[in-house]
Residue, then its C-alpha position, 0 to 999 in steps of 0.5 A: x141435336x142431329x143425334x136426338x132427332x135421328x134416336x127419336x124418329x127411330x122411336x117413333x118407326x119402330x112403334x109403327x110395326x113391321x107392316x108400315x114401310x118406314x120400319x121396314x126401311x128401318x130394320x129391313x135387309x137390302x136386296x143387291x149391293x150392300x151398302x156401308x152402313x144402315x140405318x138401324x147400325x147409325x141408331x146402334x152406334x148412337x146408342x152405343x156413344x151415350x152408354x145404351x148399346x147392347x139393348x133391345x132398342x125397338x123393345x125398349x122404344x115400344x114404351x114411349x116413357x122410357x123411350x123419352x128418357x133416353x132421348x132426354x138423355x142423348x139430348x144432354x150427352x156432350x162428346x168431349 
């Protein structure tokens, strides 16, 4: 459940633009002390889980129909 929140949020900055702030933390590299992971490697990582990894995500979530989809999809997907 956590996982679909997290994939439809993402969806929802990356539609905003890179001008808003909140795809800019999204996708943005942070200045000084990297920190272990960002953001944007937690939605790949999820995306990689249900079989989506490898694609252009902030693409793909531009239409918003397929974009449903795949968190209906990520909604669906048990981890055994």
């Amino acid at each position: 459940m956590i996982k679909s929140i997290k994939i439809r949020l993402a969806g929802h900055a990356a539609r905003m633009g890179q001008k808003r702030g909140i795809c800019r933390v999204l996708v943005g590299k942070p200045e000084g002390k990297r920190p272990r992971c960002r953001w944007e490697g937690n939605i790949k990582m999820d995306l990689t889980e249900v079989g989506c990894g490898g694609m252009d995500w902030i693409k793909m979530a531009q239409d918003r129909e397929r974009w449903s989809a795949l968190v209906n999809v990520v909604m669906n997907f048990r981890v055994s």
